[in-house]
N, C-alpha and C positions, 0 to 999 in steps of 0.2 A: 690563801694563794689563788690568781687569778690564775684562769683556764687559759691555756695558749690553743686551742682548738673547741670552739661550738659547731654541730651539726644545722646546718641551715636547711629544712626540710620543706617540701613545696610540695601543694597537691599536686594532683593531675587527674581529670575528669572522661582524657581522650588520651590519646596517641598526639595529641597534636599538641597538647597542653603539657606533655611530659616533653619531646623537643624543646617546650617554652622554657620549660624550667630548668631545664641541661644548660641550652645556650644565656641564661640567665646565673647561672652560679649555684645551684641548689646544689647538695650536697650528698641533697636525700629525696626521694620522692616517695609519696604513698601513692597509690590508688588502688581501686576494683576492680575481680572482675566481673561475672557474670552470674555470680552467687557470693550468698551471705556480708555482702556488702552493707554499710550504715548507711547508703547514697545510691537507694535501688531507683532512683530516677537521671543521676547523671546516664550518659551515655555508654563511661565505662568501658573497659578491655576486653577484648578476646583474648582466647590463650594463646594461639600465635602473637599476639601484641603486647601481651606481658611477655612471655621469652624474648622477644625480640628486644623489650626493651631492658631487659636483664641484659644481654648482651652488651647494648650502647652503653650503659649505665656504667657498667664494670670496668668499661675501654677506660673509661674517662675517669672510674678509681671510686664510681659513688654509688652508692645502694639505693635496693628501692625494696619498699616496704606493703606488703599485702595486708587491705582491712579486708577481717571476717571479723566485723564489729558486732553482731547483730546475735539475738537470742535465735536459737534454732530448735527447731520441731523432729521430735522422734523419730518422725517420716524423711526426713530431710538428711538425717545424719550418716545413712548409708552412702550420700553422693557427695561425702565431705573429702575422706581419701583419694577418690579417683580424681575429683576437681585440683588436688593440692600436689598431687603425685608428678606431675609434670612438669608443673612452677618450681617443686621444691628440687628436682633432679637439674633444672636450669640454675639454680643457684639463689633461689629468693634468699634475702636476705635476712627476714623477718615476717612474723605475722601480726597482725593489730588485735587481737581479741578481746570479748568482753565475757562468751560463754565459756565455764570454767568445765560443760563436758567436750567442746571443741578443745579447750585449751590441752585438756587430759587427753585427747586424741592426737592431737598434735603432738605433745610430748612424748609420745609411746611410738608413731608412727615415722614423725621426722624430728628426730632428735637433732640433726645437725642446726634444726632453721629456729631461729633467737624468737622467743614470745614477749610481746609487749602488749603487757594491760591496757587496755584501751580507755579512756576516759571516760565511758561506758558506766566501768565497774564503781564508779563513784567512788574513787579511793581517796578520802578527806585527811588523814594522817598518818603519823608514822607506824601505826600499829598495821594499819590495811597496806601501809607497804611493806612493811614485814614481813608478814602473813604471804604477800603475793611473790616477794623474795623464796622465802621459803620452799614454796611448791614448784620456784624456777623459774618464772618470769627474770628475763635481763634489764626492762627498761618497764616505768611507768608512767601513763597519761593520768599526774591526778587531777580531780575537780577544778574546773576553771576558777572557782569563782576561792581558791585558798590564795593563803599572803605569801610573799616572799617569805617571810619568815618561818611559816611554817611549810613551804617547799625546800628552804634551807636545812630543817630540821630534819623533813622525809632524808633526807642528801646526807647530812652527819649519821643520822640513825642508819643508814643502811647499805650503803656506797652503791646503790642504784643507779642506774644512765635513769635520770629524770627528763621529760620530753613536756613540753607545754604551751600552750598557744600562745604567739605573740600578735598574730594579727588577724581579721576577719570577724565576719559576724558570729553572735553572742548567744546562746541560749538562757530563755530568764530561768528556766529551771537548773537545776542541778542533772547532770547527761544522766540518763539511764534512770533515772526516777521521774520521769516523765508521762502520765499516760493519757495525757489532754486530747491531744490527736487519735489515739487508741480509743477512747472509750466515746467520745465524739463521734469518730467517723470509721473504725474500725484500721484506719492507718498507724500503725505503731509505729512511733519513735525505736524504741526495739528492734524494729525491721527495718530501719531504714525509710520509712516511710510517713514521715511525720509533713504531714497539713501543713505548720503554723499556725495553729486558731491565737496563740500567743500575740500574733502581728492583726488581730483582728480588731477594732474598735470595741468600747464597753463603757458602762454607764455607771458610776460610784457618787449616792446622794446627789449632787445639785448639778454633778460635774456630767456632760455630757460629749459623747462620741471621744474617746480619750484613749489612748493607749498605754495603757501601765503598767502592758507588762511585755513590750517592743523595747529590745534592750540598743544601745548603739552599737557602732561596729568596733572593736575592739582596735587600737592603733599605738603600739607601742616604739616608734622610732626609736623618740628621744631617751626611753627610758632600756636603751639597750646594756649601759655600763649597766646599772642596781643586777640585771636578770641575770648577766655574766659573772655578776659577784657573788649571787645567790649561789649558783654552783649547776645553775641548769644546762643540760649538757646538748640536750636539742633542741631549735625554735621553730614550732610548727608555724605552717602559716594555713588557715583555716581556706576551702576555695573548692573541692571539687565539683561544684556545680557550676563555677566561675567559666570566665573566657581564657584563651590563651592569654590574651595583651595583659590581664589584670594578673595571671601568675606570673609570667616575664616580667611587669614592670615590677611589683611590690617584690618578688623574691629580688629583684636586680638592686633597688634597692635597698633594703636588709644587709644585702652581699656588699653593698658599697660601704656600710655602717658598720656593721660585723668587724669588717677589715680593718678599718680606719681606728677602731676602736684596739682592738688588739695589737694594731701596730705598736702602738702606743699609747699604755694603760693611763697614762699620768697627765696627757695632754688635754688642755680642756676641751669637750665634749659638746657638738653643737650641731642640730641639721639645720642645712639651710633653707631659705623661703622657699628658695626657687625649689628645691626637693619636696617643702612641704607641700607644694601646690601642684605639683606633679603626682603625689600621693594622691587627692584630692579629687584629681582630673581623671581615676581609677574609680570602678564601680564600689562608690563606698554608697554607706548607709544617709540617711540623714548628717548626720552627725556623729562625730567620732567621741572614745573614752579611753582610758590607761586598762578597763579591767578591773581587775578584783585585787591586784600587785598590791594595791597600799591603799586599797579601803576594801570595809566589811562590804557596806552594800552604799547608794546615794543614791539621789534625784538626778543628779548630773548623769546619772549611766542610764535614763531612759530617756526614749524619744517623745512620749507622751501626747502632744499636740500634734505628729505625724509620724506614720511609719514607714515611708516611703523612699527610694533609693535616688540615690543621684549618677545620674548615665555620666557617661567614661567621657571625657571629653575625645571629639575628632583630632586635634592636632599630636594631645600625647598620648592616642591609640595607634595613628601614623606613626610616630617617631619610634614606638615599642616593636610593631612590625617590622621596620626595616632594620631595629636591631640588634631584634632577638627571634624574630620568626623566619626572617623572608633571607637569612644568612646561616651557615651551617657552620657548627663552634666544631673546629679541632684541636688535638691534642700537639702542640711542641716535640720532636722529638730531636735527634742528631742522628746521624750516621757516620759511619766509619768504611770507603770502599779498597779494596782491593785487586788491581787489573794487572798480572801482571803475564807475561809471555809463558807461554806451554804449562800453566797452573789453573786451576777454576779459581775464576772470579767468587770473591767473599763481599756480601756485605753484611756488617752490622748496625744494628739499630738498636737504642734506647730511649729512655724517657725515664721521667723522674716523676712520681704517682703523688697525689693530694697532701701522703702523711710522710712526704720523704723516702720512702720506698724507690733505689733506682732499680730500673728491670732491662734486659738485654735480649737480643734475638739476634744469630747468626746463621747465614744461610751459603752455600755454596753453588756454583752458577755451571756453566759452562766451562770445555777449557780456551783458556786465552790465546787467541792466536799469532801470526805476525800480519801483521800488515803490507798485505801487497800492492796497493795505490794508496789509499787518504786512512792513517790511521786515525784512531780514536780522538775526537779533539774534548778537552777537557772539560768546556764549557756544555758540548753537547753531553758529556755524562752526564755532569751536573743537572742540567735540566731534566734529562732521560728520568733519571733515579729522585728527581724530587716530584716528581708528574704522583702525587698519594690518589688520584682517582677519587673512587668513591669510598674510599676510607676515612676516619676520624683521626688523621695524621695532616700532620705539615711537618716536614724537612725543614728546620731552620737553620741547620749549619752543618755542612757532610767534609768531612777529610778525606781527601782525594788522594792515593798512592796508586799513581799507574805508570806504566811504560809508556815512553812517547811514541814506540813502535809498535805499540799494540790495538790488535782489534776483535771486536766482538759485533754480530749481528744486534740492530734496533730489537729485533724480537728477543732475542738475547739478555738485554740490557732492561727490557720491561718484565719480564718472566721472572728475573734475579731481584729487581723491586716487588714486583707481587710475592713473592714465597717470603721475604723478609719482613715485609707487612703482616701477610700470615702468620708470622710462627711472632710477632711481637703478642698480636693480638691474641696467640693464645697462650703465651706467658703470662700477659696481665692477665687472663681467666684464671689463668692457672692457679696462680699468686693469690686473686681474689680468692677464689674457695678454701686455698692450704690459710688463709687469717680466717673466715668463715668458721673453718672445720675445729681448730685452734680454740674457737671464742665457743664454740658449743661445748667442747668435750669439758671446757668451765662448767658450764651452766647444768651440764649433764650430771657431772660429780655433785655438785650444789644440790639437784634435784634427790638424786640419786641417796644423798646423807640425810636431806630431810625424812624422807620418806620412812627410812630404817628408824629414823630417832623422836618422830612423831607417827606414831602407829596409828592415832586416832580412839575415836571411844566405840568401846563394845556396843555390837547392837542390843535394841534389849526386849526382851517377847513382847511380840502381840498384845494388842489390847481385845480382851473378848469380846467388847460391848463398845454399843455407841455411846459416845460420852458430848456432854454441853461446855462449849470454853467463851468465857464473856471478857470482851475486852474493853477497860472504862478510862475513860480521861478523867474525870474530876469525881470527889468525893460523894457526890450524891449518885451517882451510876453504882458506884462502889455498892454503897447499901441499899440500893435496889437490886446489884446484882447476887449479894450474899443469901440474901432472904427465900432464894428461890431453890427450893430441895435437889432440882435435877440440876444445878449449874454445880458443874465436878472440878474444873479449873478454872481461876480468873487472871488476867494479865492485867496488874497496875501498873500505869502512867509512873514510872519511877519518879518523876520529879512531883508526886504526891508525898516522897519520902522526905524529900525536903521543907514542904510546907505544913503537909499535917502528918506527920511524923508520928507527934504521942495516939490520938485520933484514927489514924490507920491503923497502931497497932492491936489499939484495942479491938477496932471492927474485927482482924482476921481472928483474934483469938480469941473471942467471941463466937466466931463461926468457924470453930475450928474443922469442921468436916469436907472441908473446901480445901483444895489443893492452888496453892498462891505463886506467882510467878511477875519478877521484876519486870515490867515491858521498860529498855532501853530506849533512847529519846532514838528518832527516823534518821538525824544527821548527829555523827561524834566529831568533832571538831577541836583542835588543839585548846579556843578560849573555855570547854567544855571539860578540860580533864581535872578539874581542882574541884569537881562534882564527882570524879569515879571515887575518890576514897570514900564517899560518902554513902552514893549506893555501897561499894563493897561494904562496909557496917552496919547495910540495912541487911543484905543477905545473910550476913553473918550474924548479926542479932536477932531479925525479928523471922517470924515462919515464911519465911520463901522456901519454895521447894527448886524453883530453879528460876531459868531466867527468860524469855524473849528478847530472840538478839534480831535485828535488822538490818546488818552487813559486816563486814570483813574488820571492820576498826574493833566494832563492839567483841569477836567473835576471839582473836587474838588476844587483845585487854583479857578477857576471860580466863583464856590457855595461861597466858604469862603469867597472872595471878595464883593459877593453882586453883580454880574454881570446880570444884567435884559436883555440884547441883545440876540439874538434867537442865540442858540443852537444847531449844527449842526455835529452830529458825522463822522468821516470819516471810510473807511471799514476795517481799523487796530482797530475801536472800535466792533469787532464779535457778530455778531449776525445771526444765524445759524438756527434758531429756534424760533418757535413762542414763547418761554417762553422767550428767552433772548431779543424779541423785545419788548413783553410786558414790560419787566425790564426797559428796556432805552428808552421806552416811555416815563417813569416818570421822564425822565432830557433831553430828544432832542426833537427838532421840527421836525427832519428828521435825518434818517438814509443811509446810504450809503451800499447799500448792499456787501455782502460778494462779493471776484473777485473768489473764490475757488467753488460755486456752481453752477451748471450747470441750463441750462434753466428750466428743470422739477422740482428740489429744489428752485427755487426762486421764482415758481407759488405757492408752498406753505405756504409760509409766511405770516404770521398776514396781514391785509390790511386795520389795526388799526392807523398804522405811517406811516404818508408820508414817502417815498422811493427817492434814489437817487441812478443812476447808471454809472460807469465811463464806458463808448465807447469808449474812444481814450484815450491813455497813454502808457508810458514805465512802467508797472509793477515793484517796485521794490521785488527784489530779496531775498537782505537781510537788514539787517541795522546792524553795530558792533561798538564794540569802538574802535577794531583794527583800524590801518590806513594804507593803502595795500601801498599807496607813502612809506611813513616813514619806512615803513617797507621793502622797497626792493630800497631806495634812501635816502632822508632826508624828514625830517619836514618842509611844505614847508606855513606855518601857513600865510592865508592873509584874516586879520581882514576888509581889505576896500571889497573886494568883497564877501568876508564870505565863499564862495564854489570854489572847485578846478576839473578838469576832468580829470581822468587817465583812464586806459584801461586794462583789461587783456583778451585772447586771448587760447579759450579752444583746445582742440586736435582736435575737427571738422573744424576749422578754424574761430567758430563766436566770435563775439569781444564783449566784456562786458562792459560798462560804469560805471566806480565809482564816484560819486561826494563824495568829500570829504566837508564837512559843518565844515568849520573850527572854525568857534561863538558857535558852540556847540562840538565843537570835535567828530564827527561821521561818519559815512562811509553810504553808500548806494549803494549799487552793483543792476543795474538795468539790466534786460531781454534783450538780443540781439538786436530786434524788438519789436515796439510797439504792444501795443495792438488796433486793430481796430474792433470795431462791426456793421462798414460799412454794412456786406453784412446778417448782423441779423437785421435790425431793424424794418423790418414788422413782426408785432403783439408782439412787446415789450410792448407794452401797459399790455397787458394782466396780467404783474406782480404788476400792479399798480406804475410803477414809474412815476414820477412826473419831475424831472429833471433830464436830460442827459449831462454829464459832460465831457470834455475834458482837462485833465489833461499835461500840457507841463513841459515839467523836462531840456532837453538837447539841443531842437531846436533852431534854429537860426530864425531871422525872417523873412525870405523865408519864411520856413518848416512852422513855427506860422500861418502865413498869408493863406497859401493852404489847412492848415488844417481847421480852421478853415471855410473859404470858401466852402470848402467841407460840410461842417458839417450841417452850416447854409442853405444850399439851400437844400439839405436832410430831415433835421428834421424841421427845421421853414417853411420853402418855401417849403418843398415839391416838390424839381425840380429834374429831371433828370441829373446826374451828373457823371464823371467818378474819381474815387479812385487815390490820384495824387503820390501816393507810389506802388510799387510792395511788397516790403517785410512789414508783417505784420501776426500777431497770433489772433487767435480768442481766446486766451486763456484758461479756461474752461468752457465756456459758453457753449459746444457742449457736451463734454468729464466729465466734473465734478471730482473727484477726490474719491479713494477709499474711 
């Protein structure tokens, strides 16, 4: 069944860019304000400028929605209530979240105001919608780069308000697993604060100065019927850092498309040139793409040979101003007036609201007098009472019932319009929050049953001692890292279960005094679930003691199967904050702390849930479903080894490692140099970690072998040892990030 109503959502960057979007048709607006925003460099609202715009928004029937998109710091979360307590007493509509201890504070603090997972959270299928259902969220941003099909599927599985980008530029990462900019330059994507080193040039074998990984701007016109069949229920349009003219014209037209299509589901489907070139003439990227809607990843979705934007043309930035900036959109209403001798003037006012909602205001005036020279003439009421001033009204059609001999003073007659204006305006407030109030006490009960009927998993004692956890991608890491007495836990690459299967098992029961743990793939993805029965057989059959899960899809999968083995998050599952540890207390045995907080933020942390900290590894970078080979060579797809290594090579001269994960189709651009915290690890204690982990992604088994050696005679043995690499990052463990 098609939808007879899509939410058309528009950013806003300013106060000025929300008017664009009002007098353009939006339906919905997001923006910032002045904290925990994904867009700590737009310009952004004041909190008189979000109220106010709460107000306009509501007159006109449409919401507007607050990002607090952004991971938040220990220090930070005492000024999360005070900041939200005023927006949310105005009537916000909604919050955008990605931190699930904001999200938890939010739910406890303002229960009336709807949370919507943010795109942030990398939520790639139905399970992480689930899962984000479950704890209350109303609506989800999942991952850009998913199919129709499989946002159809989130949509069946869980009757979610699903929310998704139709238009603007592209991140080549996956949102929220980003930390290029982060480990770079200390700007986290996380924070809001992301570079683009992505839109930078780079060098791969022969090919030089290239961009491969500057995605195009996303441009979905045409392809509006498929998204409305899908079942998606809002169309972001991507922009807060935009202009006004670029949110007024693209939201204007969506709005023009939107309609047209709905009007009329069965009609053929077609924009025209002249629109297309109007799009065009709006600050778009190089070159435009459909998205990830109906492909995995292409060549066609990058700009490659240039990354650069194309300026808005003069003529249809002129024509966008005059009109949708430089004119003020009011609301239709009617009246009904009342004049008649020795009674108080009445008038009534209505209006009929976006979802068919009609609403009324009646007000009472003066009393009516008689007329002692020129009474009332009808036309002057008329005009008198349609004068809406500075309000978001227009009088389009008033019934006029007066005495011909009646009269009332000019101030009379304007006094009796204003107070009917007034009291319209605050029924439509009114109205708006009694559906508001309505749509929470859902979500609250929703919240309210999970909670009682998923208790979560017992915590479980302390660990006495420091212990070693080694994490291996491929078989020969494996049996370097078994051999080694003081390695107490190891996480295998699960898609080792699939290729060396017999091979694996013998190694672990072999070395049976080693504690084994499935590491799930970084991204789970619908084309990926015809691989869970098959780990689920490995746990079951061979010795795992539990699991490594790396986000919300895996972690659910998990619960719904009935999986009793310990629980073990990795530090793509954030946790930032003592509210979000406390959260994931109630499903891990252990956490893996954040790589993005510096030593002073990680003393902070709850010392509720064992901790786990990675020392040695190649940070990855990013994770996409692009694929950087394919994309500047062929598809080089090999099922028996599962992962491929390419290179690209930035303007400094350092070289970047990509493993391509061909069993899941995904990309992983790792950090130049590992990270070693070799020369930190007197009075690590102090954070309460428990395990110190070394994470192997690219090594050979040399490198495997010294590393670990090293490690061992450091932390287990306590010997004096010399560092057997030169190059190496401390990461943020000194530095932190804004």
């Amino acid at each position: 069944m098609i939808q007879s109503k899509v939410e058309l959502l528009a950013p806003a960057g300013d106060f000025e860019c929300f008017i664009a979007a009002m007098n353009a048709g939006a339906d919905a607006v997001y923006l910032g304000g002045s904290k925990f925003g994904a867009r700590a460099y737009a310009n952004n609202f004041t909190q008189e400028e979000i109220i106010e715009a709460l107000r306009i928004a509501h007159i006109y029937g449409k919401k507007v929605y607050l990002t607090v998109n952004t991971l938040v710091k220990e220090k930070e979360l005492s000024d999360l209530v005070p900041y939200l307590k005023p927006l949310c007493d105005a009537g916000l509509d909604g919050v955008i979240v990605q931190d699930l201890g904001v999200f938890r504070m939010i739910q406890k603090y303002f229960p009336e105001v709807e949370l919507h997972a943010s795109t942030q959270m990398t939520l790639t299928g139905e399970y992480g919608a689930e899962f984000l259902k479950e704890i209350g969220a109303v609506r989800i941003v999942p991952a850009r780069e998913l199919s129709l099909d499989e946002i159809k599927a989130m949509k069946d599985k869980t009757g979610l308000e699903i929310e998704t980008f139709i238009h603007g530029a592209m991140c080549y990462a996956y949102s929220g697993q980003c930390l290029f900019s982060s480990i770079l330059g200390g700007r986290s994507g996380n924070r809001g604060r992301c570079a683009g080193p992505c839109r930078l040039p780079y060098k791969a074998k022969d090919k030089k100065d290239i961009y491969p990984l500057s995605l195009k701007d996303m441009y979905t016109l045409s392809e509006i019927p498929k998204l409305i069949e899908a079942g998606i229920d809002s169309f972001k349009i991507e922009g807060r850092m935009k202009s006004p003219e670029y949110v007024a014209g693209v939201t204007a037209m969506y709005r023009k498309y939107i309609d047209l299509y709905l009007a009329n589901p069965k009609a053929p489907f077609h924009v025209s040139k002249q629109d297309e070139e109007m799009m065009r003439g709006l600050y778009i990227r190089t070159d435009i793409c459909q998205g990830y809607y109906e492909q995995h990843n292409s060549k066609n979705m990058v700009t490659i040979s240039e990354p650069g934007y194309a300026g808005g043309k003069d003529a249809v930035l002129e024509e966008i101003r005059r009109k949708y900036l430089n004119a003020k959109r009011v609301m239709d209403i009617t009246g009904r007036a009342v004049i008649h001798k020795d009674e108080p003037a009445r008038l009534q006012l209505s209006c009929v609201m976006s979802d068919g909602r009609q609403l009324e205001a009646e007000v009472s005036g003066d009393v009516v007098s008689k007329a002692q020279n020129r009474p009332l003439d009808l036309e002057d009421i008329r005009n008198r009472l349609g004068k809406m001033g500075d309000t978001y009204f227009k009088l389009s059609e008033l019934e006029l019932d007066a005495d011909a001999d009646a009269f009332m003073p000019i101030k009379a007659l304007n006094e009796l319009r204003r107070a009917a204006c007034e009291k319209l305006e605050e029924e439509i407030l009114h109205s708006h929050s009694r559906l508001r109030q309505e749509k929470a006490k859902k979500a609250a009960l929703q919240a309210q049953d999970t909670l009682i009927h998923h208790a979560g998993r017992e915590t479980v004692e302390k660990q006495k001692e420091i212990c070693l956890a080694v994490g291996v991608q491929t078989a020969t890491q494996l049996s370097c890292a078994v051999k080694q007495e003081s390695v107490s836990y190891i996480y295998v690459n699960a898609d080792l279960v699939l290729t060396d299967r017999q091979q694996l098992t013998d190694r672990m029961k072999q070395y049976a005094d080693k504690e084994y743990y499935l590491a799930l793939p970084h991204i789970l993805r619908k084309r990926s679930y015809p691989y869970l029965e098959k780990y689920l057989d490995a746990l079951q059959t061979m010795p795992f003691a539990g699991v490594l899960i790396r986000n919300a899809e895996e972690l659910q999968w998990l619960r719904k199967i009935g999986y009793e083995g310990h629980y073990i998050a990795d530090y793509t599952v954030y946790a930032w904050n003592c509210e979000a540890v406390a959260f994931y207390n109630r499903y891990f045995e252990r956490l893996t702390v954040p790589v993005e907080l510096n030593r002073k933020e990680l003393l902070q942390l709850e010392e509720s849930c064992p901790k786990e900290m990675m020392v040695y590894g190649r940070i990855p970078l990013m994770y996409s479903a692009n694929c950087v080979r394919k994309t500047l060579e062929k598809c080089e797809k090999n099922i028996n080894d599962g992962q491929l290594i390419y290179y690209l090579t930035d303007r400094y001269r350092n070289q970047f490692p990509i493993l391509q994960n061909c069993l899941h189709c995904y990309n992983i651009l790792y950090n130049t140099v590992p990270l070693s915290l070799h020369g930190q690890l007197d009075g690590m204690e102090r954070f309460g970690i428990e395990v110190y982990r070394l994470e192997f992604t690219t090594e050979d088994k040399a490198q495997t072998e010294s590393v670990l050696s090293y490690y061992q005679k450091r932390i287990v043995l306590d010997e004096p040892c010399d560092y057997p690499y030169e190059e190496f990052t401390n990461g943020h463990y000194k530095r932190g990030v804004e």
